[in-house]
C-alpha positions as CSV (number, residue, x, y, z in Angstrom):
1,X,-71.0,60.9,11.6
2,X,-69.1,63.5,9.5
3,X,-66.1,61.9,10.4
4,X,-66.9,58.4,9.7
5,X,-68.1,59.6,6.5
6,X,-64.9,61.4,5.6
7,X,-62.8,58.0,6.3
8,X,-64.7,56.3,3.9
9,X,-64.8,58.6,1.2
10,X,-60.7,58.9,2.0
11,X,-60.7,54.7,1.9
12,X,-62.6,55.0,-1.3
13,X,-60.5,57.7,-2.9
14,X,-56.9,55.9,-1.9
15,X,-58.2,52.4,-3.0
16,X,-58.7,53.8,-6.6
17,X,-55.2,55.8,-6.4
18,X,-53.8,52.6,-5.4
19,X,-55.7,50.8,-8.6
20,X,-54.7,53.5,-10.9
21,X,-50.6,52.9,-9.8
22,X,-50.7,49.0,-10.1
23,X,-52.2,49.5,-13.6
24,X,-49.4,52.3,-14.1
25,X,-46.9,49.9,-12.7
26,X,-48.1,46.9,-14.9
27,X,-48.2,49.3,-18.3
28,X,-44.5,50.6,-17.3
29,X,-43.0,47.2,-16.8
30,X,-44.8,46.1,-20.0
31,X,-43.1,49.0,-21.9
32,X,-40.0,47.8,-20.6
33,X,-39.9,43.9,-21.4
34,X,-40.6,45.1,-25.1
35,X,-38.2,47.7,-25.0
36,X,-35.4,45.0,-23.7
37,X,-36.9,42.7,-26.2
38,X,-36.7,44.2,-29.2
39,X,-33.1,46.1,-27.9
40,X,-31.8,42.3,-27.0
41,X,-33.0,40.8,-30.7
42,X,-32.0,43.7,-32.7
43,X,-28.3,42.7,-32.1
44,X,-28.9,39.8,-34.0
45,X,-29.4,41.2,-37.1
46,X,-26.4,42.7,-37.6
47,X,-24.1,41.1,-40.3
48,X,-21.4,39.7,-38.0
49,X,-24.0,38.3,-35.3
50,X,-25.9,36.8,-37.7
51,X,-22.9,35.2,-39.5
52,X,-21.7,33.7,-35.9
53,X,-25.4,32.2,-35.7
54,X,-25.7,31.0,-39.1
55,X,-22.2,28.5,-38.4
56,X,-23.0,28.4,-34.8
57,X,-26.4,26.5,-36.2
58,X,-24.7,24.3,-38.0
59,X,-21.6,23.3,-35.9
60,X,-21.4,25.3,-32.8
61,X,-18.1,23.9,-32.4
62,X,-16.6,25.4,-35.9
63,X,-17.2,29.0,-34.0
64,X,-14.1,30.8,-32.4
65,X,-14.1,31.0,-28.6
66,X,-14.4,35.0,-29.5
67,X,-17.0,34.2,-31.8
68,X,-18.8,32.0,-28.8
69,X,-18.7,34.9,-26.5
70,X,-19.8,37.3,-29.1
71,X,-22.8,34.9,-29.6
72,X,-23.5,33.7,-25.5
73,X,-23.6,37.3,-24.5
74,X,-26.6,38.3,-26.6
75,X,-28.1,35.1,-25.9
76,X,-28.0,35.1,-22.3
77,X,-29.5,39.0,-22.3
78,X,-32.1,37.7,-24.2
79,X,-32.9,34.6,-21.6
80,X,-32.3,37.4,-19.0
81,X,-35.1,39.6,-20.5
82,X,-37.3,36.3,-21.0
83,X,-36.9,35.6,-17.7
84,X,-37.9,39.0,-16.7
85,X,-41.5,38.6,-18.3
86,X,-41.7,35.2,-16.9
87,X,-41.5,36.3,-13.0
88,X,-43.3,39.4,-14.1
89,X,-46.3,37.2,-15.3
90,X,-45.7,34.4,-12.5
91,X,-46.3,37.5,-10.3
92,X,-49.6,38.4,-12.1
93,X,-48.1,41.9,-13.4
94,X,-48.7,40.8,-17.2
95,X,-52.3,40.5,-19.0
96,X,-52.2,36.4,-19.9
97,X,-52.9,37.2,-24.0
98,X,-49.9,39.9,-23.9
99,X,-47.7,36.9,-21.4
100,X,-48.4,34.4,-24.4
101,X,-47.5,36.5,-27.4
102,X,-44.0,37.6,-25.4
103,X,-43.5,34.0,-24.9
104,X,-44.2,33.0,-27.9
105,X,-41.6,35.6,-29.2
106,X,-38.8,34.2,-27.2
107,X,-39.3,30.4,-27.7
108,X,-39.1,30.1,-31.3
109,X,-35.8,31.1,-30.8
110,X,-35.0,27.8,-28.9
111,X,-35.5,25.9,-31.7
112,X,-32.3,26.8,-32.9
113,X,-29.6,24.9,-32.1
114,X,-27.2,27.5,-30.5
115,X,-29.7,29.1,-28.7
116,X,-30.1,24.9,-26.8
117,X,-26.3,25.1,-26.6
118,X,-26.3,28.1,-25.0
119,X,-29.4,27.8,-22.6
120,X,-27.7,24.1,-20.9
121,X,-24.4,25.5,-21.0
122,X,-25.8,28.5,-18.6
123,X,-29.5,28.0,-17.5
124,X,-27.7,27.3,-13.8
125,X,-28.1,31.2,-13.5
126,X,-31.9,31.4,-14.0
127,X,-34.6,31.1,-11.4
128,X,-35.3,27.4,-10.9
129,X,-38.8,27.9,-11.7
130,X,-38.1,29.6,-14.9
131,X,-35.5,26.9,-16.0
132,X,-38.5,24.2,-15.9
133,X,-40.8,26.6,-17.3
134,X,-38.1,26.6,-20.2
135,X,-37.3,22.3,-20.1
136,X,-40.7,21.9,-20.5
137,X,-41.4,23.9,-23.5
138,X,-41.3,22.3,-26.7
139,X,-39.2,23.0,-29.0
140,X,-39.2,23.2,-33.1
141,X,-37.1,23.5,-35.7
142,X,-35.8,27.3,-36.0
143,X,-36.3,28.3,-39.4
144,X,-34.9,31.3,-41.0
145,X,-36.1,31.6,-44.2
């Protein structure tokens, strides 16, 4: 009887050490998508990145090819990080509410016209399920100002 009683409190006790960790886990990998978030999108405002967008907007083709890569890298570390939240939330490790405003963060972006250049010229190297998941957003017009 002891013994029986001793598993179940040992059950008990690692179910809630095993609670407390996925909550851990969920918190840490929150912590991380907004540190690679705001990391990614800081690039962009600097002066020379923000010039490249700025013509890139209007006419991606008046851009440099080392003005394009300049541009596509940042881009496609911010997809990467997008991507990141999007599989951690397909996999139920984000809160819905906190899933929706990170979302929200990255697809205003999309409205801009480089950003859609950039996203068909390399969404091939995303998860399938997160290309769709971007297609089937809709887009509006990126405003700066």
């Amino acid at each position: 009887m002891i013994g029986a009683f001793a598993v179940v409190v040992s059950l008990i006790y690692l179910a809630l050490q095993i609670r407390s960790q996925n909550s851990q886990a969920r918190l840490s990998a929150l912590h991380e998508m907004s540190r690679e978030q705001r990391r990614t999108t800081a690039i962009f405002a600097g002066e020379r990145i923000s010039d490249i967008f700025v013509r890139a907007n209007q006419d991606f083709g008046s851009i440099s090819e080392a003005e394009s890569v300049q541009l596509i890298v940042p881009v496609t570390n911010l997809f990467r990080a997008w991507e990141s939240a999007f599989l951690e939330n397909r996999d139920g490790n984000l809160d819905e509410n906190v899933w929706s405003a990170l979302s929200r963060d990255y697809t205003q972006p999309m409205g801009a016209s480089s950003f859609q250049h950039i996203w068909n010229l390399r969404k091939q190297n995303y998860d399938p399920s997160f290309q769709e998941y971007v297609d089937s957003n809709q887009t509006e017009e990126y405003i700066s100002r």
